[in-house]
Structures are given as C-alpha cells and as structure tokens.
N, C-alpha and C positions, 0 to 999 in steps of 0.2 A: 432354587431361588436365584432371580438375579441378581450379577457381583455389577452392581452399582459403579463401582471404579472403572469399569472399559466403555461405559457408556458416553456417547457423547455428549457433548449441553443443549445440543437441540433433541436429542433422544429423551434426557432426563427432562426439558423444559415442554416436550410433546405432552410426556406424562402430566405434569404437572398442569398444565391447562386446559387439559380434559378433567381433571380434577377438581380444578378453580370452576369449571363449567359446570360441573354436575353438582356440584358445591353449592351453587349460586344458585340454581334452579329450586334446591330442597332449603336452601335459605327462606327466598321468597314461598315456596309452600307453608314452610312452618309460621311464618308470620302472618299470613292469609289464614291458616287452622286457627291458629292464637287469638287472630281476631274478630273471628268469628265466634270461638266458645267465648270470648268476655262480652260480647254481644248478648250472647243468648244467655250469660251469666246478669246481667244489667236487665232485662227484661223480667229477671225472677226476681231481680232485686227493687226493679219500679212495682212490682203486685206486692212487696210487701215479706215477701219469701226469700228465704237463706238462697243466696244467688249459686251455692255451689250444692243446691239439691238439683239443678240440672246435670250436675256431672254425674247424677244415679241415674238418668231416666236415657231410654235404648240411643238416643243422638247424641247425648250424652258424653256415654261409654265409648258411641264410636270414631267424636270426638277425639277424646283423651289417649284411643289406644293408636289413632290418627297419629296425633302428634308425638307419641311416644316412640313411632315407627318413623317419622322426619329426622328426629333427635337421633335415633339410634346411627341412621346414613349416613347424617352429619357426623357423627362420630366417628363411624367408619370410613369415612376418606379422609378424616383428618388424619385416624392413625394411617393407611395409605400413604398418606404423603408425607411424612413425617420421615424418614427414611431418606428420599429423594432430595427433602429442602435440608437436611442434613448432609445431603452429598454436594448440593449447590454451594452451603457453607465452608463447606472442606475445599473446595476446587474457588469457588468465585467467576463469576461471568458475566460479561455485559448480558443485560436485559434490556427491550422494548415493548412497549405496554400500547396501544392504543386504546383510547375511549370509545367507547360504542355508541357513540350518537352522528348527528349528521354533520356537523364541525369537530368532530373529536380530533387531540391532538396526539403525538408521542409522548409517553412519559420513559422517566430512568425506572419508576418504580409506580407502586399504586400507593405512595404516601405525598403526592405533591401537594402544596399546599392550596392550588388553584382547584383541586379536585374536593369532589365530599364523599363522606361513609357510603352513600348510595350509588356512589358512579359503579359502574358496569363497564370492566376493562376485556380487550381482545389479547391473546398473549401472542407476539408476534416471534412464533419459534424460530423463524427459521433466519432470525439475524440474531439470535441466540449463541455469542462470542462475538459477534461484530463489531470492528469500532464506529465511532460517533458518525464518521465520513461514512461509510457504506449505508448505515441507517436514512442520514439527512440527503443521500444520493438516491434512495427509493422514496422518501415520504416528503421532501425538503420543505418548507414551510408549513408542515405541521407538526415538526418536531417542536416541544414546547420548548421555552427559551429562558423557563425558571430552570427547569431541568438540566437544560444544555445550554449555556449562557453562549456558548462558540458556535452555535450552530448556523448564526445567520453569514459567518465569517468563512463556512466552507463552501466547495463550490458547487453541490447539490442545491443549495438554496437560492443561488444568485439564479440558477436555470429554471428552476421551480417559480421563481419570481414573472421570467421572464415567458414559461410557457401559461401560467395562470393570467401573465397581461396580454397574452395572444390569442387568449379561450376567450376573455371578455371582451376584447375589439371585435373575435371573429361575432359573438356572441349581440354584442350594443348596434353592428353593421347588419343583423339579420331584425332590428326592432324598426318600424316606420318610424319618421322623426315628429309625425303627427300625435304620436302614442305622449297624453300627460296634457296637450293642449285643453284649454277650456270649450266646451261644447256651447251648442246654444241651447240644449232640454238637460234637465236636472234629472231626468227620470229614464229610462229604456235605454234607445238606442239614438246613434246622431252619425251624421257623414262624417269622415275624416278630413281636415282641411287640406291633407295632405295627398294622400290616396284614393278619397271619394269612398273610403269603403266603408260598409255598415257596418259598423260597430257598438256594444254596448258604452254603456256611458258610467263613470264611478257615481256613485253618495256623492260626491265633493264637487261633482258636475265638468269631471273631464274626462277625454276619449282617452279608454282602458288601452293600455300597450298589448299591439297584435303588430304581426309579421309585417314588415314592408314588402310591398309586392314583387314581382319577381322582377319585371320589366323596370322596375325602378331600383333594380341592387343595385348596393354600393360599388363601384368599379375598384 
C-alpha cells in the first residue's frame, strides 16, 4: 500500500482529480439513468398503471441494475479518495481550481460563492503548494478576486492586463473600420464604404465585421 505521508501534494492532488474526473463523469451517467427510468416510470403512470410496474419489465430490470452499477463506482472512488483528502487534511496546501468553460476563472476551492452545484472544475495540480504570486503569474486576471481579494495587487496581473490590452489592439487593428457601418440593403450583401469589399449585411442592416484588407493595415 502506498504510505501517503512521502507523497507529494501535487502527487496526492494528481490522484485526486483523476478522481474528481471519473467521479463526475459517473455523476452525470447516474442522473441521465435516473431520468430516464422516471421517464419511462410517468408514462405508465399517464395509462393509468402502477408507474413502478416498469421496473419488472426487461428495460426495466436493466435500468435499475444500470444505476445500481453508477452508484456502486460512485461509491468506490469515494472510498478511494477518502484516504488522500485525509492526507490533504493532515498536511494543508494551497489549491487551484479552474472552471471549465470559456471565461472560467481560478478559484481557492470549488465552494465559491460566484460558482453553482453544477460548475464543472479542472484541478490545476501542478501549482499544487504554490503561493497566490506563482498562481496569478500563470493565470493573472483570471484568478477570481472573491477568492483572492490581493490578486489584482500582484504583479502577474498588472502584465496579464497589459498583454490582454495588446491581444485586443493587435486584434481591433486586423478588423476594417467599415465593419458595423449602416449599409444601403437590409437583406444579403452590400460594398463596404471602406474597403469596397463584398460583404454580408446584419438583420439590423449593417456591414458585418471582416478583416481589413491587407494593403490597407494599420501601420
């Protein structure tokens, strides 16, 4: 058996969010099983019929022995990790949580209050003991700042600031300036007043944002 005490916190924190992963996976199955048999439990119950006489008939059965096999996994990596987050408790260590969406932030934990029961977090092991500065120096304005109130004060963030306002200048000088003007047709497509180039046209009746030409970048 592993001695848990020589491991290290990004060792013990690998474990545990391959855990949280597989965890999460057999969550959403059981809940997807679950609501499909009350589904199909509601249907026996709109004819009139004991809604859990489907749980005798063969979809049933393979339903219920479905979700009895979700339930059991889920049990089994609980007790798995159960051990590990007993050794995190004994030792203590910075953690960092990323949200798994497309503006996800850092969190300290997965109980932030900007967060819900549903978020879907990434375990970021490998700053697993790091302090606040090493964190906010790889991820810097997306460390949350319920979480980390100092975070805007260090100096990952001011740079983070400063290379996010130099993605969107490089970003706003690659759009024509004609892009958002009002067209003369409501419908298809229209010249650019800018560029001459053919372009679609919005619902709202102005020339959709496209590339400014080359011959005409911004110097």
């Amino acid at each position: 058996m592993t001695d848990l005490t020589t491991l290290t916190p990004v060792e013990v924190d690998t474990f545990l969010a391959a855990n949280y992963d597989e965890a999460w996976r057999f969550s959403n199955y059981l809940l997807s099983a679950e609501k499909y048999l009350d589904a199909d439990r509601a249907r026996y119950s709109r004819r009139g019929e004991d809604p859990h006489a489907f749980d005798a008939t063969i979809n049933g059965r393979n339903a219920l022995e479905t979700i009895a096999k979700y339930k059991e996994r889920l049990a089994e990596l609980r007790a798995e990790a159960r051990p590990y987050d007993a050794e995190y408790r004994r030792r203590g260590w910075h953690r960092y949580f990323l949200v798994k969406n497309s503006n996800g932030h850092v969190h300290r934990g997965m109980d932030c209050s900007t967060c819900y029961p549903t978020t879907e977090y990434g375990w970021l092991v490998h700053l697993a003991d790091c302090d606040e500065t090493a964190m906010v120096d790889e991820y810097g304005t997306m460390a949350c700042t319920i979480c980390f109130p100092d975070a805007p004060t260090l100096p990952g963030w001011k740079a983070a600031e400063e290379r996010d306002a130099a993605a969107e200048a490089e970003k706003a000088a690659k759009v024509c300036p004609g892009s958002g003007e009002w067209a003369g047709s409501f419908y298809g497509r229209d010249n650019c007043s800018y560029c001459g180039a053919w372009v679609p046209v919005t619902r709202g009746g102005k020339i959709r944002k496209h590339d400014r030409p080359k011959e005409k970048a911004k110097k």
